[in-house]
Backbone bond lengths (Angstrom), bond angles and torsions (degrees), N, CA, C in turn:
res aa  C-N    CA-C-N  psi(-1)  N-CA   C-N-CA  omega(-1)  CA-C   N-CA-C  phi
1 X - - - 1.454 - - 1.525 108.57 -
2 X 1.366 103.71 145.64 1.203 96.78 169.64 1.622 143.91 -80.12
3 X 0.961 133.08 -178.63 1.656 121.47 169.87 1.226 98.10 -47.23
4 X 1.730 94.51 140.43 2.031 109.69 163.73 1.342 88.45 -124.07
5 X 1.651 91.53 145.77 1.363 100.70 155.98 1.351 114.52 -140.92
6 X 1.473 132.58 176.23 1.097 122.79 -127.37 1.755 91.35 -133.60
7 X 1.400 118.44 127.03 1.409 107.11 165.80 1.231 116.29 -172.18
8 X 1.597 140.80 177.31 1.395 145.88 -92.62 1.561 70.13 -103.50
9 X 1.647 130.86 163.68 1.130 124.98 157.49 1.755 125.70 -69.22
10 X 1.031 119.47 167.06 1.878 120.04 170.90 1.186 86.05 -114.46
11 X 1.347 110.03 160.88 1.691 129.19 145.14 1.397 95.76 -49.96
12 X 1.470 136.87 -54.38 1.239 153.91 -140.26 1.933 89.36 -67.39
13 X 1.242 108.92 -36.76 1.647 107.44 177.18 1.252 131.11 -72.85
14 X 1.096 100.40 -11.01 1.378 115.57 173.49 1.428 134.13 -41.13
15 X 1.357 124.02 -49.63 1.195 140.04 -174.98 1.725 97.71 -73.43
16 X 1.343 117.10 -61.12 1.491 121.46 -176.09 1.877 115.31 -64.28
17 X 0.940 95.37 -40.15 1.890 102.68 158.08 1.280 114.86 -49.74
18 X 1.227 128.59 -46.12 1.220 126.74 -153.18 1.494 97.98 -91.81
19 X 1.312 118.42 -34.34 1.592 142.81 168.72 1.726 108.30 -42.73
20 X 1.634 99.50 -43.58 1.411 107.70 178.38 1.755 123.28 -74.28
21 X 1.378 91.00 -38.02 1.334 105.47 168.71 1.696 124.81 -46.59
22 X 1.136 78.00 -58.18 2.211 94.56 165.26 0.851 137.04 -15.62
23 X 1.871 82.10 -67.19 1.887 114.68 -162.96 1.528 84.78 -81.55
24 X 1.514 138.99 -22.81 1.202 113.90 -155.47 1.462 90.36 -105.80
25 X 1.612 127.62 10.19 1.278 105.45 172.01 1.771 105.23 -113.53
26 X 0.688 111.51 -4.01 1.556 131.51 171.12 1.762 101.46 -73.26
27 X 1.327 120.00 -39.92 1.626 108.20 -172.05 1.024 97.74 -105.79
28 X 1.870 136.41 7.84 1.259 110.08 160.43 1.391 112.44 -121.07
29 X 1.837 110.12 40.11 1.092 119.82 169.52 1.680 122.26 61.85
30 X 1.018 106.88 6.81 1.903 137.69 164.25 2.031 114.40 99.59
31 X 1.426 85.24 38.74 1.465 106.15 -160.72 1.841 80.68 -83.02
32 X 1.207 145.50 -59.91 1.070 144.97 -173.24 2.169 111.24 -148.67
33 X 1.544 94.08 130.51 1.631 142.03 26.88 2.250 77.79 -101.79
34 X 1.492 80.70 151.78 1.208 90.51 175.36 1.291 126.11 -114.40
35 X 1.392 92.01 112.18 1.744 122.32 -176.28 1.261 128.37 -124.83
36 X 1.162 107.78 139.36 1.636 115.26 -178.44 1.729 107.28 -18.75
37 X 1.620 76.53 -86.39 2.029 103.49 172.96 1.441 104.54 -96.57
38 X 1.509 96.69 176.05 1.547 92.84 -167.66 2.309 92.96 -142.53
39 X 1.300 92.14 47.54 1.514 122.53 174.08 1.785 103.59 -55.17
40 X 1.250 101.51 154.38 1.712 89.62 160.23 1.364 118.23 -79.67
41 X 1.588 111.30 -12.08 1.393 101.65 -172.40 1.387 96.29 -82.52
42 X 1.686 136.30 -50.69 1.324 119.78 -174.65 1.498 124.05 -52.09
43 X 1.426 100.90 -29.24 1.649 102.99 170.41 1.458 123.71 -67.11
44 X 1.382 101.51 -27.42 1.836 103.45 -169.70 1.705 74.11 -82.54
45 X 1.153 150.84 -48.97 1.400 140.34 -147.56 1.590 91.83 -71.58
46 X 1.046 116.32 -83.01 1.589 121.10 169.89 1.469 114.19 -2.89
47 X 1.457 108.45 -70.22 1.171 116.83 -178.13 1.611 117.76 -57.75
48 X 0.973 122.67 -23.53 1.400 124.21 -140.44 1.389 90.58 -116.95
49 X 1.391 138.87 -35.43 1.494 153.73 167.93 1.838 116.98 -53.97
50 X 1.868 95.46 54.32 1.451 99.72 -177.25 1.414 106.51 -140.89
51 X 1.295 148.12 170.66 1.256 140.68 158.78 1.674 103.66 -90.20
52 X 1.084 129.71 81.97 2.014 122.57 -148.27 1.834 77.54 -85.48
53 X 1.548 102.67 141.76 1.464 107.50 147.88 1.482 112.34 -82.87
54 X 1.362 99.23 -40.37 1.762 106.12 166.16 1.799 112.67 -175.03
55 X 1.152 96.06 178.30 1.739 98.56 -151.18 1.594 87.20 -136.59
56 X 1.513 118.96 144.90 1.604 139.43 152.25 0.996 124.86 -110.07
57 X 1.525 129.40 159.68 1.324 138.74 171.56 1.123 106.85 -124.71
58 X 1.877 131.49 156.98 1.021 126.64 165.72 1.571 100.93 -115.55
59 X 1.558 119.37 121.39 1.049 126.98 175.89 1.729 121.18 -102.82
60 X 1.741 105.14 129.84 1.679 99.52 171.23 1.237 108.90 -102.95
61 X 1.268 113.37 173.37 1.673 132.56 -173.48 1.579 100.72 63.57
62 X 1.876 65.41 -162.77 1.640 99.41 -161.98 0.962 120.72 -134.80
63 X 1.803 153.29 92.93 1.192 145.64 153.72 1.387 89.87 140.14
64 X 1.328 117.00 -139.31 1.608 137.55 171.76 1.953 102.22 -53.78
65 X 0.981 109.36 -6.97 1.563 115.25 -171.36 1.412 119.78 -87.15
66 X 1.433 99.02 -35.45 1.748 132.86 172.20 1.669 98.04 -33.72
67 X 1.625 102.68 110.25 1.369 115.09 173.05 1.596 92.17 -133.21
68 X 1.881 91.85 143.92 1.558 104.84 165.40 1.435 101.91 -85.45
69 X 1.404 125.56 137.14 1.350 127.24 -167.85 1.842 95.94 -136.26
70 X 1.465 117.11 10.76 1.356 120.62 168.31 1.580 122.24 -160.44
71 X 1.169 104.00 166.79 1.768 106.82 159.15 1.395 131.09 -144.02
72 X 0.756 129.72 -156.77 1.501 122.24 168.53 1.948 107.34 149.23
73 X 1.778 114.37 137.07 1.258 113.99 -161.83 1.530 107.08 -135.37
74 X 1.145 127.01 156.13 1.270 109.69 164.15 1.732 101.44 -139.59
75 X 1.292 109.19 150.12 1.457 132.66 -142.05 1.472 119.66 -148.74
76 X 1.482 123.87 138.92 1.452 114.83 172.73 1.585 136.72 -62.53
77 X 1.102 121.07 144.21 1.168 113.10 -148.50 1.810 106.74 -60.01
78 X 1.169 117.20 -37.52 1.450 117.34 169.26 1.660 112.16 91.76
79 X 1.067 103.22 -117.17 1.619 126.77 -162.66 2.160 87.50 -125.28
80 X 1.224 120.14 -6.96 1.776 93.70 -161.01 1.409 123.45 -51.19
81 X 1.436 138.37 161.27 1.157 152.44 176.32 2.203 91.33 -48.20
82 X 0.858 86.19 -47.94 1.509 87.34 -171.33 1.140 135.97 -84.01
83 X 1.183 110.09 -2.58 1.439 139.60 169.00 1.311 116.04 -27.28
84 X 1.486 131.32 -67.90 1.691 135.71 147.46 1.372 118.90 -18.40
85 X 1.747 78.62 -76.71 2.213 88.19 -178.25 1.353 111.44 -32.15
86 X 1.529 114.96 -70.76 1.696 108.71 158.59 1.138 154.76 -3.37
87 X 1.504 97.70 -62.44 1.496 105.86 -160.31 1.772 85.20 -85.32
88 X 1.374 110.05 -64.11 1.389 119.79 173.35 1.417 135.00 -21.00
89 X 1.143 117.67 -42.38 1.806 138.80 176.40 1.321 80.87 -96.28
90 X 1.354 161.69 -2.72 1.620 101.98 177.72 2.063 78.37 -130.35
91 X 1.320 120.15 -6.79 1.112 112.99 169.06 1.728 102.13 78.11
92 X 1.462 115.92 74.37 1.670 122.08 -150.70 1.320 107.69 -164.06
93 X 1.615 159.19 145.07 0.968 163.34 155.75 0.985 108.90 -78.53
94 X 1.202 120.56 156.59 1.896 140.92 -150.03 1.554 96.62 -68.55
95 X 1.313 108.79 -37.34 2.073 110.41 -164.45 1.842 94.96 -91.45
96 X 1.172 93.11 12.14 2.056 84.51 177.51 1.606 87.68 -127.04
97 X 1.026 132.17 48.78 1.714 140.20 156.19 1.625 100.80 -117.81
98 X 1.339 105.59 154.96 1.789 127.44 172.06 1.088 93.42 -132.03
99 X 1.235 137.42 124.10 1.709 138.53 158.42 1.548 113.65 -80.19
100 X 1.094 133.36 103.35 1.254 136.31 161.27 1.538 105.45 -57.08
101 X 1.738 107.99 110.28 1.276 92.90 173.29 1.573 107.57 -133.26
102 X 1.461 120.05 -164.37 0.981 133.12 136.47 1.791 107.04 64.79
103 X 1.112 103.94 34.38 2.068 125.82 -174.11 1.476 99.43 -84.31
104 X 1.244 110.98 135.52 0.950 128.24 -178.78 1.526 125.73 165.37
105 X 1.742 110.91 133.64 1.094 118.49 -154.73 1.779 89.71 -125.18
106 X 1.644 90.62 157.70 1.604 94.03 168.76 1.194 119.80 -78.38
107 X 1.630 135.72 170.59 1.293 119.72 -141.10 1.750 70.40 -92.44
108 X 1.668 126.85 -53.33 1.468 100.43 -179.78 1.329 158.68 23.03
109 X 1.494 76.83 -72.36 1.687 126.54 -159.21 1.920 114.59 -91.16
110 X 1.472 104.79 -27.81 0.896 132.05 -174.80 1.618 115.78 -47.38
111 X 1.612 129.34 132.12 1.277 122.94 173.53 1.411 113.27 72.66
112 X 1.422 121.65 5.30 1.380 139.97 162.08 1.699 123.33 -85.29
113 X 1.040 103.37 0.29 1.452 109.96 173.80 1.846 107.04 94.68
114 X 1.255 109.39 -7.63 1.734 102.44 -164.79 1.589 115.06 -72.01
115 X 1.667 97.39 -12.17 1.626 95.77 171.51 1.345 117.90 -95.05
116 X 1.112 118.06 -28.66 1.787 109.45 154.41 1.358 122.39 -60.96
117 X 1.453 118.15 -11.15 1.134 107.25 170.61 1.612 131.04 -81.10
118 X 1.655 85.16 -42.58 1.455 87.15 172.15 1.414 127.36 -86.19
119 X 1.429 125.21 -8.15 1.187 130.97 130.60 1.667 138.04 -39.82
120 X 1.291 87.64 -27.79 1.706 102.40 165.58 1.765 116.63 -76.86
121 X 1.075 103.25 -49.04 1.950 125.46 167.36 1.615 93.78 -45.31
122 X 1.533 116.10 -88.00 1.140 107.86 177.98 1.566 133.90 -32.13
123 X 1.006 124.23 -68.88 1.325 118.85 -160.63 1.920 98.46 -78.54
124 X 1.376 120.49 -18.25 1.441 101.65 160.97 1.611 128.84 -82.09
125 X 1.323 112.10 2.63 1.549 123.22 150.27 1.396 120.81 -78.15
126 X 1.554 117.09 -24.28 1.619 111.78 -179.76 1.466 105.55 -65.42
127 X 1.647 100.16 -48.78 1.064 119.00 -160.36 1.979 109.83 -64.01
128 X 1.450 115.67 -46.96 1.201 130.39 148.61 1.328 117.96 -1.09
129 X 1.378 108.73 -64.90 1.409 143.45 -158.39 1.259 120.68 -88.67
130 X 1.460 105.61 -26.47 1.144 122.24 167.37 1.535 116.05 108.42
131 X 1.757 108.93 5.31 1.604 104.81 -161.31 1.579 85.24 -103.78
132 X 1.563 81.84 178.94 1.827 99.26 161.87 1.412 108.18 -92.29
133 X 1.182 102.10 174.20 1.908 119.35 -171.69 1.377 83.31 -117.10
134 X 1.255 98.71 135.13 1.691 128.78 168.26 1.057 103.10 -142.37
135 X 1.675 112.49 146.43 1.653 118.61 148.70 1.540 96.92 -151.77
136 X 1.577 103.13 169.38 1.501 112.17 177.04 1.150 104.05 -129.53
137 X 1.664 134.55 150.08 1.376 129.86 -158.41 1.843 83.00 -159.31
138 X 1.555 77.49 142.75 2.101 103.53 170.76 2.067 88.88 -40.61
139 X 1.253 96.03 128.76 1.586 86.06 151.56 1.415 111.15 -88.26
140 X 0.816 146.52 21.88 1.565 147.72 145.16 1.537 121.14 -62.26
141 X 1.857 107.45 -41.55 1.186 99.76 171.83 1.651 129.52 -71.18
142 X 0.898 103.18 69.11 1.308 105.34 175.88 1.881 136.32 -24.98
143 X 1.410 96.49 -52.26 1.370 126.17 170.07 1.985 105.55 -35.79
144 X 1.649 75.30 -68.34 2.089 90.74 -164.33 1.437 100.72 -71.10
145 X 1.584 120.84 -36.53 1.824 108.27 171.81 1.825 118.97 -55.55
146 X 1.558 104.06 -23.90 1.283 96.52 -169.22 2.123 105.75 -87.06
147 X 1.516 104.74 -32.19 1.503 114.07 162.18 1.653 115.85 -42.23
148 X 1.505 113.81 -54.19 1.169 106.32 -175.21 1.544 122.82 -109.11
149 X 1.380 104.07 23.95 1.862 118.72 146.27 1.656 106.97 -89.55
150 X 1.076 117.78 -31.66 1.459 108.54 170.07 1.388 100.19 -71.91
151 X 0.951 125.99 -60.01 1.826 121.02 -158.59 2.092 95.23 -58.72
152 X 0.704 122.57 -33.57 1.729 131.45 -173.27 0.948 118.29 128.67
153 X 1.526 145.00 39.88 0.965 137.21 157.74 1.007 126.42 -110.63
154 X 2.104 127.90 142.56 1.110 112.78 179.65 1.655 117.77 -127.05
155 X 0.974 132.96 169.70 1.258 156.06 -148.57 2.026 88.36 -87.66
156 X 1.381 126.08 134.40 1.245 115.27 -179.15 1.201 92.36 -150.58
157 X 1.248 132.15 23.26 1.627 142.42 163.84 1.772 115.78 143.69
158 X 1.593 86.26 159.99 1.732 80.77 173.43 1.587 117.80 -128.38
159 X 1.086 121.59 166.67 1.516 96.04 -167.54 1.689 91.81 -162.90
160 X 1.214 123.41 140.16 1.710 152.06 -162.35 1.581 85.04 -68.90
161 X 1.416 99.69 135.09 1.612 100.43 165.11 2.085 72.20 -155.86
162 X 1.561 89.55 -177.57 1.240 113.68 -137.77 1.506 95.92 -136.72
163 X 1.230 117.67 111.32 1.610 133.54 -171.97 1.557 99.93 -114.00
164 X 1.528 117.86 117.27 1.765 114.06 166.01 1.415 116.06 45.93
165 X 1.669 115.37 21.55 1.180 117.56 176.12 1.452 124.80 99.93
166 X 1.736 98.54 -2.53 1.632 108.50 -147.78 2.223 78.33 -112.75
167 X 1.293 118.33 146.45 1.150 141.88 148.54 1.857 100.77 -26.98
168 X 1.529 115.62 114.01 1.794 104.47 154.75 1.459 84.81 -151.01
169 X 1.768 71.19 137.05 2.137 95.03 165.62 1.350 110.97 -98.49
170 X 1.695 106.23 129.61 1.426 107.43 -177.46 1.706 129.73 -106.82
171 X 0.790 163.48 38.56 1.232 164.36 -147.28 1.546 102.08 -13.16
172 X 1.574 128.06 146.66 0.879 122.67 177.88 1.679 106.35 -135.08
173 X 1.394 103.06 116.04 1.901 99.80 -151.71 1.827 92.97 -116.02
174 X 1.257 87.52 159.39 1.680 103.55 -177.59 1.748 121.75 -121.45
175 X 0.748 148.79 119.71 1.793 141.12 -168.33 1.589 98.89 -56.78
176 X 1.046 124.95 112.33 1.856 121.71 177.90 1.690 98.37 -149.15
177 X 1.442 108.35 81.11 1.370 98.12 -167.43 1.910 106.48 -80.36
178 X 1.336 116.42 169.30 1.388 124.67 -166.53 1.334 84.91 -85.90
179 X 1.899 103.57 136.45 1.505 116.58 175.73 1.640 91.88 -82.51
């Protein structure tokens, strides 16, 4: 693959983001993002269903070649299942959280480093800003809990939230990297 590099989102990304989204719910058999259908409109809805302070892409190539091959957003904490766990473990009010959300790489792209990268973007904008980095992830995904215990984050409870009616356990993780 070629060089990615990493930068602010366009509207203009939109269409190819959402493209990524797809492929990445198609190879994990609709394990994530998890949606009914996997339409462009549910994806642009999906996607778009955040309060974003701001959003990245990780782009490869060069010229006419230039593919978004990632994303990743961070967002106010809102209404999340995890919202407590949060504030509670790090001892913080709701407007001093960054939600790392909405990460995701094409399967491509995958194991190439582009999600630590843009995981890196993110949480040095929370931090910027002055918040903490939070996110909450399926504890099922196994894969992405073990990505973002390497990157520094840890697990500070888990707590039942509720997918299409169906039972999901979520991990609710905090940026606390090892001194």
């Amino acid at each position: 693959m070629s060089e990615v590099v990493v930068r602010r989102f366009d509207e203009a990304d939109a269409v190819e983001t959402v493209e990524v989204f797809k492929a990445i719910h198609a190879a994990t058999s609709g394990s994530y993002p998890l949606l009914r259908e996997c339409s462009d409109a549910a994806v642009e809805t999906w996607l778009g269903n955040k309060n974003w302070f701001n959003r990245w892409v990780a782009v490869s190539g060069v010229g006419p070649a230039k593919r978004v091959v990632g994303h990743v957003g961070i967002c106010s904490a809102g209404s999340d299942t995890s919202l407590t766990l949060w504030t509670d473990a790090l001892g913080v009010e709701t407007g001093e959280l960054s939600v790392v959300s909405k990460l995701g790489v094409s399967p491509a792209a995958q194991r190439s480093g582009v999600a630590w990268n843009l995981l890196k973007v993110a949480v040095e904008q929370a931090q910027a800003a002055g918040n903490a980095a939070v996110l909450d992830v399926a504890s099922s995904n196994v894969a992405a809990i073990r990505l973002y215990q390497a990157f520094g984050f840890r697990t500070v409870a888990t707590a039942e939230d509720s997918w299409d009616g169906k039972p999901l356990e979520v991990a609710a993780m905090v940026y606390r990297p090892s001194s």
